[in-house]
C-alpha positions in Angstrom: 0.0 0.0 0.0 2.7 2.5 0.7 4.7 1.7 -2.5 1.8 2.5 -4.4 1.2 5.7 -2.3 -2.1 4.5 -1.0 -3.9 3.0 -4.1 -5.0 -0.3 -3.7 -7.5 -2.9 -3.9 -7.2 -5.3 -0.9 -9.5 -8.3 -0.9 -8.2 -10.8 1.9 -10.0 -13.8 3.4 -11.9 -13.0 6.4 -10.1 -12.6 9.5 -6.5 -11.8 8.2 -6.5 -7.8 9.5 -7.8 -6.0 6.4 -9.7 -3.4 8.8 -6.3 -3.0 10.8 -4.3 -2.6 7.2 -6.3 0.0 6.5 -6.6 1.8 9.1 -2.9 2.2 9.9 -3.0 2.9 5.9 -5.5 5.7 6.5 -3.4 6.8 9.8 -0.1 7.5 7.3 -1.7 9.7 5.3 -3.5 11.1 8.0 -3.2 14.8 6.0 -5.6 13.8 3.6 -8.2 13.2 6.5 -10.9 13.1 7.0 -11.5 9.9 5.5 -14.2 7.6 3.5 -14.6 4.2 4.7 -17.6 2.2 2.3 -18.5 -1.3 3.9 -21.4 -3.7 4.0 -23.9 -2.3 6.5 -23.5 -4.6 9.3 -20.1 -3.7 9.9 -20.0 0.0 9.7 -20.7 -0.2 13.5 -17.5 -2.0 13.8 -15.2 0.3 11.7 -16.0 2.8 14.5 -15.3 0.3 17.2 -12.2 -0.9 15.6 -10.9 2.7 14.4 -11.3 3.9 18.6 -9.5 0.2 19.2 -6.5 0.7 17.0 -6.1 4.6 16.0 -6.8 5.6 20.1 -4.4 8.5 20.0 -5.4 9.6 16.1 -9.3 9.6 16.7 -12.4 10.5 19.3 -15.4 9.1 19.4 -17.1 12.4 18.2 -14.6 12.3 15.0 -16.2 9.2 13.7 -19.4 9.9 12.3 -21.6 6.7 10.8 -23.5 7.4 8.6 -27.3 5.6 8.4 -29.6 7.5 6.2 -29.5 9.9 2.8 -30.6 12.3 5.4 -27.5 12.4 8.0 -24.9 15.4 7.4 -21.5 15.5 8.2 -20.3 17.5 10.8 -16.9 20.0 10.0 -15.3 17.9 13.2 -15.1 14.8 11.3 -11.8 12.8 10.6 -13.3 9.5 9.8 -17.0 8.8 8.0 -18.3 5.4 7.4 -20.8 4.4 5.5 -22.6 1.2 3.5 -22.6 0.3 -0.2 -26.5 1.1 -0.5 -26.0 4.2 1.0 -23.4 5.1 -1.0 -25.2 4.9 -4.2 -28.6 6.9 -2.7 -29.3 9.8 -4.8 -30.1 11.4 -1.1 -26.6 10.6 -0.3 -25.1 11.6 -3.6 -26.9 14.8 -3.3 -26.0 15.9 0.3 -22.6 16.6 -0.9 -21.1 14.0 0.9 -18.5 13.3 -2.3 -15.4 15.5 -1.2 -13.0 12.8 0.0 -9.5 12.7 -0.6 -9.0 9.4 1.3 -11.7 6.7 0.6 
């Protein structure tokens, strides 16, 4: 991931740390926070969990926003977002302004 300054597609098995590669990932270029993280909806609940677990001294609890509707905004204090693949692609989403990510 670093060689490749970030860009990359990683599809492990279950179980062998992708959420932790990515994290620490995210955590090196931590100037392009704040950050998108798109995952299947039942575990956008435990990218927050896991970013307070492994990031503890990078991110608050009230920097990690999850997002569950079109309907949900941002706020400015924001480092990390996470949200679902059907969220993703909701034209309430889309049209929130919720695209401006340099990190995703």
């Amino acid at each position: 991931g670093l060689a490749r300054k970030g860009r990359l597609l990683l599809c492990d098995e279950m179980g062998l740390g992708k959420t932790v590669t990515t994290l620490v990932l995210a955590r090196h270029f931590k100037s392009s926070w704040p950050f998108l993280v798109v995952a299947p909806a039942p575990l956008c609940k435990l990218w927050q969990e896991h970013a307070l677990l492994w990031l503890p001294n990078d991110l608050s609890a009230s920097e990690i926003v999850v997002i569950r509707s079109g309907k949900d905004s941002i706020p400015p204090t924001a480092r990390m977002v996470v949200v679902s693949y059907n969220l993703i692609t909701d034209s309430k989403f889309q049209r929130a302004g919720h695209e401006d990510f340099d990190l995703v």
